[in-house]
Every structure is written in structure tokens, then in C-alpha cells.
LODRENNU-7077 format. One line per 8 residues: number of its first residue (from 1); their letters; for each residue z, y, x negated of C-alpha. Coordinates in steps of 0.2 Angstrom, whole numbers, plus 5000, padded with zeros to 4 digits. Layout:
REM residues N
NUM = A = Z Y X; ...
END
This chain:
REM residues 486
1 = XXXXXXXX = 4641 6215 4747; 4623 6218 4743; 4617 6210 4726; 4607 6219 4715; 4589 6212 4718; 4581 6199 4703; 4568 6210 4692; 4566 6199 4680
9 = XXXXXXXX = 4572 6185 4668; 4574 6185 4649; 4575 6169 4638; 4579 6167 4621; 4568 6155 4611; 4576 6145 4598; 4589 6133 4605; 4588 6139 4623
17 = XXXXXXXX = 4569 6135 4629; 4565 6126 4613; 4576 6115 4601; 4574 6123 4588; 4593 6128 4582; 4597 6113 4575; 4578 6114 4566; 4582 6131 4560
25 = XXXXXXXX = 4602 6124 4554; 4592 6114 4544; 4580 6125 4536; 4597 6135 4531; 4605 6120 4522; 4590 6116 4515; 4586 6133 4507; 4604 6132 4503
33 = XXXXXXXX = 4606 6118 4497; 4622 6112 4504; 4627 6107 4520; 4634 6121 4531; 4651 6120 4540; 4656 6132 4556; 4662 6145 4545; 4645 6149 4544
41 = XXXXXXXX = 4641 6149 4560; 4640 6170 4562; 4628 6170 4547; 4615 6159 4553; 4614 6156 4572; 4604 6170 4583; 4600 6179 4567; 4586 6186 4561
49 = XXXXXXXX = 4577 6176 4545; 4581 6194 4534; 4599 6192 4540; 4602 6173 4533; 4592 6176 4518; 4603 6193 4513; 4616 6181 4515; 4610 6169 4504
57 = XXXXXXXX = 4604 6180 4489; 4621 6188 4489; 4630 6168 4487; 4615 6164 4475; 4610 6177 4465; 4591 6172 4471; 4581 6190 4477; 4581 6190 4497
65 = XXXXXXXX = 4562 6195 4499; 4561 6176 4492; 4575 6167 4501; 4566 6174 4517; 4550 6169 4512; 4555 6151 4508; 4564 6150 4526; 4552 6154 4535
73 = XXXXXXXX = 4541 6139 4528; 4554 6127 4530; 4559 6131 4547; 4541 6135 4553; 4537 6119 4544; 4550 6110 4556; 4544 6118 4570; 4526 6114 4568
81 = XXXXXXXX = 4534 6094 4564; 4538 6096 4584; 4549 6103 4593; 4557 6101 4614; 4560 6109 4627; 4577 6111 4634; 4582 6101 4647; 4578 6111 4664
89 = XXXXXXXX = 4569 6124 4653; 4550 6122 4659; 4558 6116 4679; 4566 6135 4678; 4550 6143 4671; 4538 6135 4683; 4551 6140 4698; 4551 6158 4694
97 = XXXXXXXX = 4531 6161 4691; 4530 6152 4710; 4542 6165 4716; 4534 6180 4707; 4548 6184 4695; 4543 6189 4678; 4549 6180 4663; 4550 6188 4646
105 = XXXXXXXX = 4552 6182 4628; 4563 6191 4619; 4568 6182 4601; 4574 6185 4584; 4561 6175 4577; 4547 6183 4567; 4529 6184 4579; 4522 6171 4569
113 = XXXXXXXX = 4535 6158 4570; 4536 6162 4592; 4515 6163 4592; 4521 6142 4587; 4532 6140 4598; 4521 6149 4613; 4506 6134 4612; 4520 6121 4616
121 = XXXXXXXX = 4528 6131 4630; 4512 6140 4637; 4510 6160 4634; 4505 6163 4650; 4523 6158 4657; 4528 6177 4650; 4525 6194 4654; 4530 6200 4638
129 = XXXXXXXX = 4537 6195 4623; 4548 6203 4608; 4550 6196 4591; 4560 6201 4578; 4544 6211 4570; 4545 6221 4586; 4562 6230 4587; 4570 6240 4570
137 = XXXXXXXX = 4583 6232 4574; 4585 6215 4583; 4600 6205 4588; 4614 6208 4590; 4609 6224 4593; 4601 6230 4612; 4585 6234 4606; 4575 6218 4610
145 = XXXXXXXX = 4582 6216 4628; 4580 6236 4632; 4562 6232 4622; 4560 6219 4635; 4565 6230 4650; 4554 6244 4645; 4538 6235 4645; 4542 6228 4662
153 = XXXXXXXX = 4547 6242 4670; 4564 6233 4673; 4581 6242 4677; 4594 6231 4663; 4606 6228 4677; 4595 6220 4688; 4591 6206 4673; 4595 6193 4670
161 = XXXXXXXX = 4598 6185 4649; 4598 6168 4645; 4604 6163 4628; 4614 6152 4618; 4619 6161 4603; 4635 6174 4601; 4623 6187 4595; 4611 6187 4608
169 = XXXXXXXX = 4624 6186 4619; 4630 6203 4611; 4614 6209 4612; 4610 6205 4630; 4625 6213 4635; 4625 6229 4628; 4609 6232 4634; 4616 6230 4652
177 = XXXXXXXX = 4609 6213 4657; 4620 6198 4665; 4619 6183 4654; 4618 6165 4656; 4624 6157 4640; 4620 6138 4636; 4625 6136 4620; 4616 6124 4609
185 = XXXXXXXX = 4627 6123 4592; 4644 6135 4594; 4653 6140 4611; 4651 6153 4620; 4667 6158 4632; 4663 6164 4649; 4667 6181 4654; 4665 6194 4666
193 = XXXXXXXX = 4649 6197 4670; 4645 6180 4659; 4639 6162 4666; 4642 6151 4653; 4633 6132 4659; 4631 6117 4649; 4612 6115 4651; 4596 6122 4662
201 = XXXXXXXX = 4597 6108 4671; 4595 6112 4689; 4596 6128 4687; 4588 6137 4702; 4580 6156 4703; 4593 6157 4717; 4609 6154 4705; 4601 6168 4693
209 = XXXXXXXX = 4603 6180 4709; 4619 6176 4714; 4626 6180 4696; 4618 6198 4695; 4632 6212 4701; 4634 6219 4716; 4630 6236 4722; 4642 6247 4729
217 = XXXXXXXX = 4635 6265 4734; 4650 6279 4734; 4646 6298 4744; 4658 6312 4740; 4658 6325 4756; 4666 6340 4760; 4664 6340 4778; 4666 6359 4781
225 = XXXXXXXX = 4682 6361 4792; 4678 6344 4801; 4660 6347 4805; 4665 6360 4818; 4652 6375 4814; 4638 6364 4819; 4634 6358 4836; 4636 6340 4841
233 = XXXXXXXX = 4643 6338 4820; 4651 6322 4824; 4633 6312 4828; 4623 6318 4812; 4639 6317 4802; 4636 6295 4807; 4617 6300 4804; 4620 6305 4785
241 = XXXXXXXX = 4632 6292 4784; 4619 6278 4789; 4604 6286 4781; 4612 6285 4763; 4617 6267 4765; 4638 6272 4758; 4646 6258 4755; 4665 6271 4755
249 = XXXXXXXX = 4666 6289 4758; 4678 6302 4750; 4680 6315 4763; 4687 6332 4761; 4690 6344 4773; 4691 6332 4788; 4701 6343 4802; 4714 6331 4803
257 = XXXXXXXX = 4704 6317 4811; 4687 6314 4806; 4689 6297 4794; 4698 6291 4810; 4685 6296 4820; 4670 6290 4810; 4677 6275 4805; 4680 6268 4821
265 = XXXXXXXX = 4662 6273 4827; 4655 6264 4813; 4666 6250 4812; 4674 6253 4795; 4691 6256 4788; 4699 6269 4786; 4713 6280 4778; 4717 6298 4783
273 = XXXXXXXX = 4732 6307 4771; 4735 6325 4777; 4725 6336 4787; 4712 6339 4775; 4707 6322 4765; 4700 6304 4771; 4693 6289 4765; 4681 6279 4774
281 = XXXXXXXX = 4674 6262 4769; 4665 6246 4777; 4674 6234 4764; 4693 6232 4771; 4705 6245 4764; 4722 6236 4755; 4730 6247 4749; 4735 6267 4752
289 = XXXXXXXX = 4736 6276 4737; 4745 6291 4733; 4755 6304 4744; 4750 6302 4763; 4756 6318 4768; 4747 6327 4754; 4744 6347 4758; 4728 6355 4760
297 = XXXXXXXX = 4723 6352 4741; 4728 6336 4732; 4722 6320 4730; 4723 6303 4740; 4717 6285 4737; 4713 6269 4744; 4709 6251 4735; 4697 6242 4744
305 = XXXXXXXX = 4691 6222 4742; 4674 6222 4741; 4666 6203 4745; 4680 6197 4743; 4681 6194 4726; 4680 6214 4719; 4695 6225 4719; 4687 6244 4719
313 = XXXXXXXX = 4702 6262 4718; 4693 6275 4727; 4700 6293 4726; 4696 6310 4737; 4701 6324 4729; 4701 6344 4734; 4709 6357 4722; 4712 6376 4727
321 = XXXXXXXX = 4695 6386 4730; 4703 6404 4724; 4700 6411 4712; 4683 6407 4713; 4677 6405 4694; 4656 6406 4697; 4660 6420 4707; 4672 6429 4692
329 = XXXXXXXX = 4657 6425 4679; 4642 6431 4692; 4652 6446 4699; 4666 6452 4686; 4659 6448 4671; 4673 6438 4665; 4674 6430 4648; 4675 6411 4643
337 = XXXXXXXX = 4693 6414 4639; 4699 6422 4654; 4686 6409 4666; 4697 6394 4659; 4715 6406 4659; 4711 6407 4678; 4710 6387 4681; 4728 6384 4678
345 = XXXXXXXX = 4731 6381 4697; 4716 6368 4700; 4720 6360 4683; 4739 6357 4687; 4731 6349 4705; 4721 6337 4694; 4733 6332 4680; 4743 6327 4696
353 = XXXXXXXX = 4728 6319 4704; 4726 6309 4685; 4743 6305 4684; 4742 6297 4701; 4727 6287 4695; 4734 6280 4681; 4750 6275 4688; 4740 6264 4702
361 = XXXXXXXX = 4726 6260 4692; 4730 6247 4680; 4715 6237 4676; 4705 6242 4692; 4689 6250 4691; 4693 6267 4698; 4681 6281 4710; 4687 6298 4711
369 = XXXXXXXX = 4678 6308 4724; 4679 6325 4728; 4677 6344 4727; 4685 6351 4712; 4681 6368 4718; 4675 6371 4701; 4659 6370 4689; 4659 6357 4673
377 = XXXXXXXX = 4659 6358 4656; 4643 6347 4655; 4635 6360 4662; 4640 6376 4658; 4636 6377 4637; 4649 6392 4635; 4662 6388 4646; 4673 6375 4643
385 = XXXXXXXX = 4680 6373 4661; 4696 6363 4661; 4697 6352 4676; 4682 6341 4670; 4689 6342 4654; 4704 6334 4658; 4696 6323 4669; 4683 6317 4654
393 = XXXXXXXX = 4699 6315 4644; 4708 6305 4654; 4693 6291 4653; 4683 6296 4669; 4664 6298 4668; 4653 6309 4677; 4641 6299 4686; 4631 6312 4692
401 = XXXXXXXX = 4627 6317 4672; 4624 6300 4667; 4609 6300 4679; 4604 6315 4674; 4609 6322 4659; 4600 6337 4655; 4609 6351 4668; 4595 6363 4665
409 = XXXXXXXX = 4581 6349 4673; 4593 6343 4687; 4606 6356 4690; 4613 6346 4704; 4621 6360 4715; 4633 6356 4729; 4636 6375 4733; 4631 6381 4744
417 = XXXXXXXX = 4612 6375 4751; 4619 6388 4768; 4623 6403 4757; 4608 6411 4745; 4618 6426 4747; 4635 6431 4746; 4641 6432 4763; 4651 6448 4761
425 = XXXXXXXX = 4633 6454 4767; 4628 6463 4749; 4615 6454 4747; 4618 6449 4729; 4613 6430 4727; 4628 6419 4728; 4629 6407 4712; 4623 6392 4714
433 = XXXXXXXX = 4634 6379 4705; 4640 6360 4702; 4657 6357 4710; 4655 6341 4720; 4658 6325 4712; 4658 6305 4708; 4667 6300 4691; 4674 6283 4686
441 = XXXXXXXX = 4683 6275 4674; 4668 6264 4670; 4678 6247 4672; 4666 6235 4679; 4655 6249 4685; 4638 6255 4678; 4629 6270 4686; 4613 6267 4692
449 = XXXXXXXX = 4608 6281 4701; 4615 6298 4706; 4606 6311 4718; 4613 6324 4729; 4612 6323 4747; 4606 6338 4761; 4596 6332 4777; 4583 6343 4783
457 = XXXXXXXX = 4581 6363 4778; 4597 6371 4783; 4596 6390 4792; 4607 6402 4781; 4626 6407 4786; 4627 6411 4797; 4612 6404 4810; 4620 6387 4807
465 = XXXXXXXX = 4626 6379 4823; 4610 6371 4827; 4606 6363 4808; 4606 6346 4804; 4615 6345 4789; 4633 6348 4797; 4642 6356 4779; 4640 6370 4767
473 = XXXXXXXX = 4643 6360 4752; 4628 6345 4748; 4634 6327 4745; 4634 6318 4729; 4628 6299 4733; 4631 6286 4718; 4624 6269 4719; 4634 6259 4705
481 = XXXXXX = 4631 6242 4701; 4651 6233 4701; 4656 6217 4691; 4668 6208 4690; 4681 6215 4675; 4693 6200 4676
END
């Protein structure tokens, strides 16, 4: 499995470059005036100076505005005293700058308390740094981290967090960074998508790399009765398959044989249930999921392994095409009500595909492909179409409209880039519409990109033998980036 490539790292400051916790410990008891145990652990470490002081005044009595102003001398008294670098801390630094991988600050300390810190450790070594006075809010909330990422143009999940507090922990992590935890004063457990190590010793830019997620890109594609409309389909169905870089394709309409037939050209696995749906993948199918003898419409599945370490459900779904809701609303005039009475048939066919899902599922991380054969609700303001609905409630997310979540900027249509007109030859424009798609259950998985996929310009139906897109529906790629959820 492709890893996610190294943007950039970002370091906590106090008790994870610098040893300062136990400076800033005793600061605390100091201001105090008793000695602190463990049950004030939550209060104190990785928390702002605000944070501790609010604490304070509300066991004292004492206004917070002073308590904070009384901390911050003590501890930037300490600090100025001297203070050292972690073991490993600088050796780490000084191996990222010679391979060209930003480093960012990103603490809860006030600017003038890190501006301190900064002489000992060298500004130069950062790109950027956040402070407490930067963020409205700091840790453990995201903003410093997603702070940090902004100002380096850096994508979160291809980041790396290196701290040694719980709450920057938490804050690392919900703004979609890997961590490396060392703690300095109270553990840290490990967990998935969590490194926890003793000390920076020895730690390489190579060991951050290997702990950033994996990617796995997923295509939905409806192959339009096999391919067979368009001359030498087979070849350029390989050719969209290489250009996109899939990881697994859900197929529908695959004539019986097409996952068979592409697999084994490319080398991959695959699953083929009925006549009409297929799964192809080029991590090793372990399991077949779902009815293999499914009709026309329905659902079928596959778990694949995915280096080896990843368990990964990847669903294929096709529901009834008729009655045709885009075509009802364009061309009858139907009402909301009687657009969502008339998805009864395709909701059943999902219900049953969600069913099937959850049975298999447990806590995998689950894909379902497919063409739904209808619009969404996400993008349809005064139509509540059911399928997605059912679909969103049962815990799947629409990858698609987490890349793109405005449907008016990026409508994403799948149908039909062969039909601008309705091909009963009135020449009224046929509807262009979502109904191609790449949901999850979000389990180890976070979107990184969506887009929609059509090589070349396609002729119009029905000049379209010699195209080289080989459907009438447009692809949905997603490029997720997959950690591990045990």
C-alpha cells in the first residue's frame, strides 16, 4: 500500500522539544501553594496558562486575570533559569531541515513564553509557529494544529503531531494529524492511528513516514452493458482503470464477465456475483460478501486485505432505473411528495443492501459503490430522496459531498456526459443529475479527495462506438486515506 507522502512535522514545545513540564508543574504548585497529585494532571498539563489559572481562582477565591499573570512569571522565570532539550529532540529537527520537511511549532504557551524558548532551540528550525495568543481557542481543541496546516499549505493527514500531553494529543487528532506521543509526566496509551514511544531518541524522518496512513483510491463504474457500445471497450476500460490509479473497483453493469476479464489482464483479484455486478481490486480479495447470484439490481461485496495489516468491506450496488425520478421532476412535473412515493422499489433494494452491510460489517471500515439510479438529498434542497437518506442514516458518508460540499459549485454529475438530450429524439435537455457514488462508514477512513471521472470529450448518443470513454455514466474516483481502526 502507497503511504500518504510526509508534508510536514508538528512539535509541541513544552515537555516535548524542551523540558519544560516539569518546570511548568512547578510553577503550578508554586502559585498554588501545595504540591499537586495526579488527580490534577487534566488541569495543568498541555493547558493553556488561562486554563490553570480559572482552575485556580475557582479553589482560591483569588481573581483569574492575577493567577494567570502570577504564572506566567514563575514559569517564564524557570524557563529563563534554563531549560533542555529533549533527548533526540534537536538530532530529529536537524534531520528533517536536511531532507526538506517543514517543521512547525504549535504550542499552548503564550508567544512570549515560546519567543524564550525559540533562542535556546533556534527560530530558524520552524516554518511557522502557533502560540496560544494565536488560535481563539487552543488545545485541546484542533485550531492550533489546523492553524499550523494552514499556514503551510499542508493537507492534516499527511502530518505528522508530536506531543506528549493528553490534550494535545486530542488536539492533534481531531484536526486529522497522526501522532507521536512521548509523554513527559502522565501516559499516553497507544491507539489506532497513535505511536506512543518513550523518548526521540533515534527517531528518524523515515519512522515518521512509515506511521502516516495509507492511501487507498476507490472508483465506482457503471460499465454500460459491459463496454459493448464502443469499439475495442475492453482496452480503454484497462486505460481508465490505470490512468486513475484505483486501488478496487465497484462495477455495475459488467455483462457477465468483465471483473473476470479485467482482473486478470491487470493482474488483480476479483469477484463477479450475478450477471450485472463486480468487484475488482489489486489487494487480495478474502472474503465474498453478500448473495453471489444476486439479479440484475442488488448489491454484492467483497473484504479485501490491504498491506497486509488493513481489513477494507467494499460494496457494488445497482438499484432499479424505472421510474426514473429526474425524469418525473424535468418532464411531469411531479411534486416532492410523489418524487419520494415513487422511490419505494430502489429504497427496499437499499435497505436490503444496508442490512447486508451491517450483518458483515462489524467493525470494518466499509465502501459501498454504485449507481443508485437516483439523485441525493444533498443536493436536491426540496426533495428529500430517500435512498441517500436511508443510506446517511444508516452511518454511511458521501464522499463525494465531503469534497465538495456546496452542489451548486460542483454538481458532480454522473448522468449522462453521452446524452444532452433526451434520446426519444425531442430534443428536450435530458437532466443532468448525481446518481453515481462512493459512501463509507468513516471507520478508519478519511476523504481526501473526490472528483468524477470522463476521458476525453465523448460524441453524443448515439455517434458513440469510436469514443474513448467506453460508458454513459461518469466515474466517481475517491482517494481515502485508511488507518488502522483496531
Amino acid at each position: 500500500m502507497q503511504r500518504l507522502p510526509l508534508q510536514a512535522v508538528l512539535f509541541d514545545m513544552d515537555g516535548t522539544l524542551v523540558d519544560t513540564e516539569r518546570l511548568w508543574w512547578e510553577a503550578v504548585e508554586e502559585v498554588a501553594g501545595r504540591a499537586l497529585t495526579e488527580a490534577d494532571q487534566p488541569m495543568v498539563l498541555g493547558r493553556p496558562v488561562e486554563h490553570t489559572a480559572a482552575w485556580l481562582s475557582a479553589a482560591t477565591g483569588a481573581p483569574a486575570a492575577d493567577l494567570a499573570d502570577t504564572l506566567h512569571r514563575a514559569f517564564a522565570d524557570r524557563v529563563r533559569a534554563g531549560i533542555v532539550p529533549r533527548p533526540g529532540a534537536l538530532d530529529l529537527l536537524d534531520a528533517l531541515a536536511r531532507e526538506g520537511v517543514p517543521a512547525a511549532l504549535v504550542t499552548a504557551s503564550p508567544r512570549a513564553v515560546a519567543d524564550n524558548v525559540l533562542e535556546l532551540l533556534g527560530p530558524g528550525r520552524f516554518a511557522v509557529t502557533v502560540t496560544a495568543d494565536d488560535t481563539e481557542h487552543t488545545k485541546p481543541a484542533p485550531d492550533p494544529y489546523l492553524a499550523a496546516c494552514r499556514a503551510l499549505a499542508a493537507d492534516p493527514a499527511r502530518c505528522v503531531a508530536v506531543e506528549d500531553t493528553r490534550a494535545g494529543v486530542a488536539s492533534a487528532e481531531a484536526a486529522g494529524c497522526t501522532v507521536l506521543a512521548v509523554p513527559s509526566l502522565a501516559p499516553i496509551a497507544a491507539a489506532p492511528g497513535r505511536t506512543v514511544l518513550d523518548s526521540l531518541e533515534g527517531v528518524a524522518p523515515e519512522r515518521l513516514r512509515a506511521m502516516l496512513p495509507g492511501e487507498l483510491r476507490v472508483l465506482s463504474w457503471n460499465l454500460w452493458l459491459g463496454g459493448a457500445e464502443v469499439d475495442d471497450h475492453r482496452a480503454k476500460q484497462l486505460k481508465v482503470v490505470l490512468d486513475t490509479g484505483a486501488d478496487v473497483v465497484g462495477l455495475q453493469e459488467t455483462g457477465g464477465t468483465a471483473a473476470r476479464e479485467l482482473a486478470e489482464a491487470l493482474g488483480w483479484h476479483h469477484h463477479t456475483a450475478g450477471r450485472n455486478l463486480g468487484v475488482i481490486s489489486r489487494h487480495p480479495i478474502t472474503d465474498h460478501l453478500g448473495d453471489p447470484e444476486v439479479g440484475f439490481y442488488g448489491a454484492a461485496g467483497v473484504r479485501i486485505r490491504v498491506d497486509g495489516a488493513h481489513e477494507v468491506d467494499v460494496w457494488t450496488a445497482h438499484l432499479h432505473c424505472a421510474p426514473y425520478g429526474p425524469y418525473e421532476a424535468a418532464f411531469d412535473g411531479l411534486p416532492p411528495a410523489e418524487l419520494v412515493a415513487h422511490e419505494e422499489v430502489r429504497l427496499a433494494q437499499m435497505r436490503d443492501t444496508l442490512q447486508r452491510i451491517a450483518r458483515s460489517a462489524g467493525p470494518t471500515p466499509v465502501v459501498l459503490t454504485g449507481d443508485f439510479n437516483t439523485p441525493s438529498h444533498l443536493d436536491w434542497p426540496d426533495v428529500a430522496w430517500p435512498v441517500t437518506k436511508a443510506a446517511e442514516e444508516a452511518g454511511l458518508r458521501d464522499s463525494y459531498r465531503e469534497a465538495h460540499p456546496d452542489p451548486a459549485a460542483d454538481p458532480g454529475h454522473t448522468w449522462s456526459p453521452l446524452h444532452p438530450e433526451h434520446e426519444d429524439g425531442s430534443g428536450r435537455p435530458e437532466p443532468q443529475d448525481r446518481i453515481d457514488y462512493v459512501l463509507h462508514n468513516g471507520r478508519g477512513l478519511t476523504v481526501l479527495d473526490s472528483r468524477t471521472v470522463v476521458s476525453g470529450t465523448p460524441r453524443a448518443w448515439p455517434d458513440v462506438a469510436g469514443n474513448d470513454w467506453p460508458s454513459d455514466h461518469a466515474a466517481v474516483l475517491t482517494t481515502f486515506a485508511l488507518r488502522r481502526t483496531e
